[in-house]
N, C-alpha and C positions, 0 to 999 in steps of 0.2 A: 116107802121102804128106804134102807141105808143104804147109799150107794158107794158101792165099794170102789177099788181101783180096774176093776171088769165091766163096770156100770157107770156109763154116763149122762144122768137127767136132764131130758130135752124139757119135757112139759113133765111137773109135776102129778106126782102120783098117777101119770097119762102113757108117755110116752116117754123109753131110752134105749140106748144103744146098747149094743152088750157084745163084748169081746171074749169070741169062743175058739177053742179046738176042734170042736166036731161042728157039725148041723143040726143040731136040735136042740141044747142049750140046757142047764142044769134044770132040775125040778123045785119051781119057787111055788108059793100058795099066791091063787091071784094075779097070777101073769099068763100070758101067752105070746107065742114067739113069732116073730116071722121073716125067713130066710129066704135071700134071694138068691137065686140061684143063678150061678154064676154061667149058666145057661145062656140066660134071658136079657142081662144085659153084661153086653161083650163088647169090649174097646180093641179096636183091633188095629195096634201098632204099627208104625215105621219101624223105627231103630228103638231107644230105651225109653222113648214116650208112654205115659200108660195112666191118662188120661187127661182131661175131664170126662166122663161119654158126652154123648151127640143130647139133642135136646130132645129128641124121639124116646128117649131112655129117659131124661131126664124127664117128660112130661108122662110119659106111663108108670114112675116107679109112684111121681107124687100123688098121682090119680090113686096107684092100689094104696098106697101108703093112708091114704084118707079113707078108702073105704075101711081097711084094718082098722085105722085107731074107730072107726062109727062101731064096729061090730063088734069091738074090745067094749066101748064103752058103755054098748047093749046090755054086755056080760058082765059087767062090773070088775073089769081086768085088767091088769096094765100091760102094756104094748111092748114087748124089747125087740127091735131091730136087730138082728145078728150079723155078725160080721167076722173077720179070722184075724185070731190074736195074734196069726203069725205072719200075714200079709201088710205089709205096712201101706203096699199100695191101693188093697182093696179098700185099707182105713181112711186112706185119703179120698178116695172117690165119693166111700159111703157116707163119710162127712160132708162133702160137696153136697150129693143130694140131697141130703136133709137139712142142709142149709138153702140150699134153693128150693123144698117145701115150705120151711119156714117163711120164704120170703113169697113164695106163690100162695100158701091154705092160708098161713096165719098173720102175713100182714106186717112180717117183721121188718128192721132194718137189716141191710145184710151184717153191719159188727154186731147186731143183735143176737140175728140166727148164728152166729161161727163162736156167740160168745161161750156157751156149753163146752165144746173143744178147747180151750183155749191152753188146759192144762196139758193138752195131748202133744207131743214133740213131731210135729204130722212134717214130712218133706214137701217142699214145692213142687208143681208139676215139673216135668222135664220137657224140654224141645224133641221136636220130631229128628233128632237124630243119634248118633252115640257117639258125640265129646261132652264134655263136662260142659253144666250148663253156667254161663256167666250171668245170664240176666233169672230172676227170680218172679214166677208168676205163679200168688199161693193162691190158695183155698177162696180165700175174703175176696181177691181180686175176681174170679170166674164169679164169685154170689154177687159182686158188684156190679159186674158187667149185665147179668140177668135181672138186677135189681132196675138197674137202667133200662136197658131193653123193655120190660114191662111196663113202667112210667110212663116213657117217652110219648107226646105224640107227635109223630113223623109230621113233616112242613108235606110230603107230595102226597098227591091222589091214592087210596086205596090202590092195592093193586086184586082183583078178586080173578082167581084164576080158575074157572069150571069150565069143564070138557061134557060135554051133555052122556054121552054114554058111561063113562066112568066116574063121573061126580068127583073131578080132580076140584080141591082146594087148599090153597096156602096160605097162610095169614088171613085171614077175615073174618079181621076187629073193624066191626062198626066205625070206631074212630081213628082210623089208620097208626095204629099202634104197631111196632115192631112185631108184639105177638102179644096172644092172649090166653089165658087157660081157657075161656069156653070156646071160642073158635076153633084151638091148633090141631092139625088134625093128625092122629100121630101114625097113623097106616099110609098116607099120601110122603109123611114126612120120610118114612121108614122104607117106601119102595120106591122115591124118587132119589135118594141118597145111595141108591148101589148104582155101581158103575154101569150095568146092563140097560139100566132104565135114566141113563142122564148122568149118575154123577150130581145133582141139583142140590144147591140148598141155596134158599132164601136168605140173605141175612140181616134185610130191611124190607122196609117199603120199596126204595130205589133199587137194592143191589139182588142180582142172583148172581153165584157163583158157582162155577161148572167145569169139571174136567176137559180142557183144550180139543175142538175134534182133529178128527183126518180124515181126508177127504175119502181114504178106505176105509172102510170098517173093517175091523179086525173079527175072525171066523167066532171067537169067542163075546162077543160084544160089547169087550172091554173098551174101545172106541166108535165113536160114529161121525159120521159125514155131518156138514152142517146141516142138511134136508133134516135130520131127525130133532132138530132142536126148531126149526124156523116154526110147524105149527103150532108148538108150547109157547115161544117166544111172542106170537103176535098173537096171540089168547091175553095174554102177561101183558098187553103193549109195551114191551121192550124196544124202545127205537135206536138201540145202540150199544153194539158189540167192543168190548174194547179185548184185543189179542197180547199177551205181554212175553211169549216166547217165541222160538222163531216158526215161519211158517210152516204148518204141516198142512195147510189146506188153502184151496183157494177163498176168498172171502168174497165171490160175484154174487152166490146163492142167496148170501143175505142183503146184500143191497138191490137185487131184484126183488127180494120181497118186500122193501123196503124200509130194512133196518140196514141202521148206518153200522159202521164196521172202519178202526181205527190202532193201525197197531203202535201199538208203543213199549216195543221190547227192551227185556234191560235181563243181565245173567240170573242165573237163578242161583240164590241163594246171597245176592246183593243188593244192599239200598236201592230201590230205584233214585235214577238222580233227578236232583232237583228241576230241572226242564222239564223231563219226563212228568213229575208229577203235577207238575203246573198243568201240564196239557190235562192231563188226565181229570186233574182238579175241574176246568173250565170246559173240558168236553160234557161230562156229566152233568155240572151246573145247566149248561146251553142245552141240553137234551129232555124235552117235553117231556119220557116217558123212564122206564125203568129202565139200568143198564147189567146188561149179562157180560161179567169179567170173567176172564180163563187167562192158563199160563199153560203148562205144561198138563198139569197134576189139579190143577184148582185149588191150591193152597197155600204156599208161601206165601212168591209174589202178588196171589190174587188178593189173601188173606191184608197186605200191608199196604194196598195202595185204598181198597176200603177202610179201612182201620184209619187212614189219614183222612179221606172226607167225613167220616163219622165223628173223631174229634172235631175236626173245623165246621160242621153242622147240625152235628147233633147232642152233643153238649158230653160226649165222654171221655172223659182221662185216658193216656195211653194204659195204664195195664188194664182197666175196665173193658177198653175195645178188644184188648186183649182178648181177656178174660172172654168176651161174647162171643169173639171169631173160633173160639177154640172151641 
């Protein structure tokens, strides 16, 4: 088909995008559409942040996105993706994810999959806050990061985390890979990521990252005591807690269970300094097992002191770490 300035061809005569008004999409011969509903996957902001999504979204849109184009191509039909010609930010995420299909179904490089977009004037993602953003983290940087992530194979031991009554797992890739399409599991990824159940996400072999406890739990379960993290923690052999905000909880619970526990607080919303991360650097190194980081919120400062042993060990560019952590 002719692909107009509403139409942009992923895979030919297979798969494209298509920029619409409504939710259902003009009446072509030979196509069929498929709209996400903005339901289903929901980025749910700080400040004027508004996205990448999470890799839970990211791994369930590629999964349906696959079975569509199988069952377009049963019917001899071509596939358009819909998206709102009037959401600029909806365009940037939906380019995202089908740049991260392309690099998850078909194998591409990531300037490969972004190269289809490349005529689109798309903005870069914003920071979790609302001042102008000074530093630029596009589209190509988040496919690179996952482009990475996917390749990689991590230097430590699998981490395989199953709970016998619930069938909890995270990551397990046969060859201790960051992640993998047949492995990730995206209901474990999807209920350990709300605050009531952890706060959790994995972002390596080594690292989990987790919203900071206290030592109350709060009535709504927006926080928990360390007790509720130690028996996930020693499933995961995590043998070391690092703390990077100030204390809300005592840290006895988990050095009785026998994970280490190491604070190295620094303000939020500033470089850690260079001491701090040396420690942090050579804490981790020294530590047989996986290390569970928190700050406040489990994000900024957790986000950046991983982001620094990942460059220094696992081979990725600052905006690629970037790119992953987000």
């Amino acid at each position: 088909m002719a692909v107009t300035s509403s139409t942009v061809e992923i895979l030919p005569d297979r798969l494209y995008m298509h920029l619409s008004d409504d939710d259902i999409g003009p009446v072509l011969p030979h196509t069929t559409y498929f709209n996400v509903s903005p339901d289903v996957l929901v980025y749910i902001n700080y400040f004027d942040d508004f996205g990448p999504l999470h890799l839970g979204h990211t791994f369930r849109f590629c999964e349906v996105l696959s079975d569509q184009l199988t069952a377009a191509k049963t019917a001899h039909v071509q596939l358009h993706v819909l998206v709102s010609s009037t959401d600029i930010h909806a365009q940037v995420n939906m380019v995202c994810l089908l740049a991260c299909w392309g690099v998850l179904y078909n194998r591409q490089a990531p300037e490969s999959a972004v190269q289809p977009f490349r005529h689109m004037n798309l903005p870069s993602f914003h920071d979790a806050t609302d001042e102008a953003c000074s530093f630029q983290v596009a589209v190509v940087d988040v496919v690179r990061g996952f482009h990475r992530a996917l390749s990689l194979q991590a230097r430590q031991t699998i981490l395989q985390f199953e709970e016998t009554h619930n069938n909890i797992t995270w990551f397990r890739c046969i060859r201790s890979t960051y992640t993998c399409r047949q492995s990730f599991n995206i209901a474990d990824y999807l209920h350990y990521e709300k605050v009531e159940h952890g706060d959790l996400n994995w972002i390596s072999p080594k690292f989990v990252a987790f919203a900071g406890p206290q030592d109350v739990a709060t009535p709504d379960a927006t926080t928990h005591p360390p007790g509720f993290f130690i028996p996930m923690f020693m499933k995961a052999n995590v043998t070391l807690v690092v703390r990077l905000n100030e204390a809300l909880y005592d840290p006895s619970p988990f050095r009785s269970a026998g994970i280490a526990h190491l604070d190295l607080g620094f303000p939020d919303g500033a470089n850690p300094p260079s001491a701090i991360l040396r420690r942090f650097l050579a804490a981790c190194e020294a530590t047989p097992g996986a290390v569970a980081v928190h700050c406040k919120a489990g994000l900024g400062r957790t986000g950046t002191v991983i982001g620094c042993y990942m460059i220094k060990h696992d081979g990725f560019k600052a905006k690629d770490a970037i790119g992953w952590l987000r």
